[in-house]
N, C-alpha and C positions, 0 to 999 in steps of 0.2 A: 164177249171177249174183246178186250184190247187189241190192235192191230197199228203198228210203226212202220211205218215206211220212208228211206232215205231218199232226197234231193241232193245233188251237186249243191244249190246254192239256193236261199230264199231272199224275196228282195228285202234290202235297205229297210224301205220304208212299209214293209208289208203292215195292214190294219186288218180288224174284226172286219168280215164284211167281205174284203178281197177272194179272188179265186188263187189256189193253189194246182199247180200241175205238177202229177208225177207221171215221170215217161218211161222209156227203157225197160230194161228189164223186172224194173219196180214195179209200175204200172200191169204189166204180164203176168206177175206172183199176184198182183190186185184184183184182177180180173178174171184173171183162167186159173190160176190155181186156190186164191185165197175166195174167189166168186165174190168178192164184195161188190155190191152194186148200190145203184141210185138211194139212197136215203139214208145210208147206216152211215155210222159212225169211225172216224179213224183218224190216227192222227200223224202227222209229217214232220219228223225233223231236217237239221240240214248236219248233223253229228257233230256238230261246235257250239252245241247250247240254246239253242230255238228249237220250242216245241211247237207246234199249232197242229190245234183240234179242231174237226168242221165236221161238215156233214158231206157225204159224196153228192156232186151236180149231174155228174155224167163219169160214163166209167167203161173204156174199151179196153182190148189187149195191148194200142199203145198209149192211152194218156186217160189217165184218171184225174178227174178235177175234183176241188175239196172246196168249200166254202169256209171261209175263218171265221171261228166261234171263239174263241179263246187261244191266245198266246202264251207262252210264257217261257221267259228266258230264263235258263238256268248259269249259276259261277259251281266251276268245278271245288269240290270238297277240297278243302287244306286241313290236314298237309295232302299232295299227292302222293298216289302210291306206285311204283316202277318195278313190275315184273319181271326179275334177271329169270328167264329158264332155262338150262340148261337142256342140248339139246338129249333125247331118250327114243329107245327103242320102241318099237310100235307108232300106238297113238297116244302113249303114256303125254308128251309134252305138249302135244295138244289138246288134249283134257281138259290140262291144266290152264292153259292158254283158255277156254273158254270157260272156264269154272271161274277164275280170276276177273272174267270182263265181265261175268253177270254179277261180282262183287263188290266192283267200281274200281279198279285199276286205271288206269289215265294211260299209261306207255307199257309196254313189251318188249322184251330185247332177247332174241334168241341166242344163245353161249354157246360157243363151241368150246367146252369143258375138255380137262385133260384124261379125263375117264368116261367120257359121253362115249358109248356104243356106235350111237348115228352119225354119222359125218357128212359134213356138206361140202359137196366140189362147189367150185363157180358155179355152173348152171343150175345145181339143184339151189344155191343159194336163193340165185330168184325166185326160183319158182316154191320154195320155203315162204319167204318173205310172202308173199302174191297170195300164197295157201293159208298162214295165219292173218293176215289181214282180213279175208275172207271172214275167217272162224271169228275174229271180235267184232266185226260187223256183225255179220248173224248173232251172234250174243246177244248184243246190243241192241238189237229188234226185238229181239225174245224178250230183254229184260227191260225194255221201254227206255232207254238210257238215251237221255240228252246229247254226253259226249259220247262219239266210237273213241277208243284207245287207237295210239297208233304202234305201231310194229317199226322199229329201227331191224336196218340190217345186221345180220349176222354178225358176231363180235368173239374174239379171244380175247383170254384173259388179260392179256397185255394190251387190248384197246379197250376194256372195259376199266383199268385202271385208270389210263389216262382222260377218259372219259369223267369222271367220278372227282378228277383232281379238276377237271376243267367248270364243275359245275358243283350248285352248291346244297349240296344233298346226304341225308344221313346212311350211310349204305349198314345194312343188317343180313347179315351173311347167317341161313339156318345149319347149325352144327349141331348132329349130335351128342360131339363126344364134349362140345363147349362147355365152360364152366358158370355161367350164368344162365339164366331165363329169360324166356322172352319179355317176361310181364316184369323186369324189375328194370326197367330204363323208360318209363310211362313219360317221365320230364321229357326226357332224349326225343322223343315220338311226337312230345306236341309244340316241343319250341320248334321242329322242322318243318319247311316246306314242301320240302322232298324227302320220300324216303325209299330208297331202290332196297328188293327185297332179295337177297339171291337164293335161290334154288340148284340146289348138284345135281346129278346126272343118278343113277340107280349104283356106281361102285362112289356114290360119295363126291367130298371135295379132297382133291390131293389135297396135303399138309403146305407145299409150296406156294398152292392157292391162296390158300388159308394167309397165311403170312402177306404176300401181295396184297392182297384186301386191307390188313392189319396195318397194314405200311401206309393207308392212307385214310388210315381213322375209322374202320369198320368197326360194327358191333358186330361179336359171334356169338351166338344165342343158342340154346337148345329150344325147342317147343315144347317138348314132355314126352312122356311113354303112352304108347308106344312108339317106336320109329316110323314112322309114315314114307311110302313110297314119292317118290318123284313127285305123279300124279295126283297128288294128296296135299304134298306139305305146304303146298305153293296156297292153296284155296284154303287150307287152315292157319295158316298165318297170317293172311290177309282176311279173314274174318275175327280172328283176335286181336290184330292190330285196328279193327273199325269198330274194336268195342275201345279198346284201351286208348283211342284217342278221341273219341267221341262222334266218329261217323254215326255208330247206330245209335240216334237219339233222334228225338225231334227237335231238326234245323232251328237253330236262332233268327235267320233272316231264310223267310221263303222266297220263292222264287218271286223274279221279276213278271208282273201280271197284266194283259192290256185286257179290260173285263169283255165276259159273255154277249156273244151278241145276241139279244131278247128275240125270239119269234113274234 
C-alpha cells in the first residue's frame, strides 16, 4: 500500500541519496498509527509539487527518516479547477469538499449562499476554514496528490463577485433549471486557466444570485437528470469537466524526474 506523508518544506537542493525527516504529528500517524518501520517503502511530499519516494532509515513516534530514491516534481493541470461550495447542512459540504480534492481541484472557497441552512458567525468562520483545510489535506494523502488545495476564507456572494472580476477565470455556475449543458462550452473549458465551479446550497441558487454571477460573465449550466444533492453535484461536475478538458488522459509531459537511486 502507498503511504504520503506531508513536510512543512523540502530542501532546495534535495538529491537521490539524501535523508528526508518527517516530524510532528506526521511522523506519529508513521509510527504509532500507520506502524511503518525501518525498510518499507513511503513517500513525502511538501504539498506544492515535490514528491520523493525512499525507503524508511529509522522510524520513531517523533521523526521518521526516509532515504531519497526517486523525485519528482510535478506542474499543476491546466486549466485549474476552483471549488465555489456553498455552505450545507450536516457534513453534506464537506463531502464534497473532500470528494472534490481526491479529484484534483487546486482551491476551495466556502459561500455563504443566500439559501445555505449553515451559517457561520466570526468564530465558527475560523475554525470552518481550519476544519476544511484539514479535510483536503487528508484527501490528499489518501489520494497521493502532489498539490494539497488550499481553502480561502469564507466569502458572500458580493465578495465572490468581486473576486471573480479581479482575477482571470471562467466562472460556471451548476443550474438546474439553466438553459444549456454542461458539455456544450468544451472550447470555453480549455481556452481557460481558471475555472471556478460553483455549487448552491440544498434550496438552490436564489435567481438574484444567478444574475450577479451573469453580470460578470458566468456560464450557467445544467449537469443532466437527475438533480444531484449539494453533496454530489460538486464531484460530478468536476469529473466531467476532467473528462471534457482532457485532465483524464495520459499527461503530454510527465512529471519532472531525478532517476532511482540503484541499490
Amino acid at each position: 500500500m502507498a503511504w504520503l506523508y506531508y513536510v512543512d518544506e523540502l530542501p532546495g537542493t534535495l538529491c537521490v541519496g539524501d535523508l528526508v525527516a518527517v516530524t510532528g504529528d506526521e511522523a506519529k500517524h508513521a509510527a504509532v498509527v500507520s506502524r511503518i518501520g525501518v525498510g518499507e517503502h513511503i513517500s513525502v511530499g511538501d504539498g506544492r509539487g515535490t514528491l520523493v519516494d525512499g525507503e524508511v532509515t529509522s522510524a520513531s513516534r517523533d521523526r521518521v527518516e526516509v532515504r531519497a530514491e526517486r523525485i519528482t516534481r510535478h506542474k499543476e493541470q491546466s486549466p485549474r479547477f476552483h471549488l465555489v461550495q456553498a455552505l450545507a447542512k450536516g457534513d453534506r459540504d464537506e463531502l464534497a469538499v473532500q470528494a472534490v480534492t481526491e479529484l484534483g481541484v487546486a482551491e476551495v472557497t466556502p459561500w455563504q449562499a443566500a439559501r445555505s441552512i449553515s451559517r457561520w458567525d466570526a468564530k465558527k468562520q475560523v475554525k470552518g476554514q481550519q476544519r476544511w483545510q484539514t479535510i483536503v489535506r487528508e484527501a490528499a494523502k489518501q489520494s497521493i496528490r502532489a498539490q494539497v488545495p488550499h481553502v480561502n476564507e469564507l466569502a458572500t456572494t458580493a465578495q465572490l463577485v468581486a473576486r471573480f472580476q479581479e482575477r482571470d477565470v471562467l466562472v460556471v455556475v451548476l443550474d438546474p433549471a439553466a438553459d444549456t449543458w454542461l458539455d456544450e462550452h468544451v472550447e470555453e473549458y480549455r481556452a481557460a486557466s481558471d475555472i471556478a465551479l460553483v455549487i448552491g446550497p440544498e434550496g438552490g441558487i436564489s435567481p438574484e444570485e444567478i444574475e450577479r454571477f451573469r453580470e460578470v460573465g458566468a456560464l450557467t449550466v445544467q449537469l443532466g437528470s437527475p438533480v444531484l444533492r449539494t453533496s454530489t453535484a460538486g464531484p460530478a461536475a468536476i469529473s466531467a469537466l476532467s473528462v471534457l478538458t482532457g485532465h483524464w488522459q495520459r499527461p503530454a509531459n510527465a512529471p519532472t524526474e531525478t532517476p532511482r537511486l540503484e541499490a
